[in-house]
N, C-alpha and C positions, 0 to 999 in steps of 0.2 A: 317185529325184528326178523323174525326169521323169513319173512316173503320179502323184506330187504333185503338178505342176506339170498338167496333163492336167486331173486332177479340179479342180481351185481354178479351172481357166477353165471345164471343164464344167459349172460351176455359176453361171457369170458374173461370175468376181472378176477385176478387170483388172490386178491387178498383188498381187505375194504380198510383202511386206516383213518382214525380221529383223532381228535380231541377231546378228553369227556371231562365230563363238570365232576370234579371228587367225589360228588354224591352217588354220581352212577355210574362209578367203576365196579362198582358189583354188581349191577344190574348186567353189564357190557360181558363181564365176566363169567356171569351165569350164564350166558348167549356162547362163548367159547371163544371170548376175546382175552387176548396178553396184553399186557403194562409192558411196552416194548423201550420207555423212557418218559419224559418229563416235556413242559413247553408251558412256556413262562404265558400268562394269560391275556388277551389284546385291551382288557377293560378293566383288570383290578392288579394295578402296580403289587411286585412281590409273590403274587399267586399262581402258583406252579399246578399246571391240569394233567390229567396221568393221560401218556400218548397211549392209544392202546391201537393192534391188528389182531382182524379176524384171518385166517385162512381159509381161501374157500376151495380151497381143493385143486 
């Protein structure tokens, strides 16, 4: 995570945004990612996945 996070700003992207599976918004979170809102899921009708951005400075 973090050499992903490394490279996307060594390249000048200021901030990385997903999608993440509920399981591992904590994972994301531990990384220094926010729950910046919600996004209804492409394959499981009902299923809301937490949007989250990192900042990369």
């Amino acid at each position: 995570m973090r050499h992903a996070l490394s490279s996307a700003a060594d390249r000048g992207f200021r901030s990385l945004v997903l999608d993440a599976d509920p399981g591992a918004e904590p994972f994301y979170a531990a990384h220094g990612a926010e729950r910046i809102g919600s996004a209804a899921s492409g394959s499981i009708p009902g299923r809301m996945l937490p949007h989250m951005r990192f900042d990369l400075g």
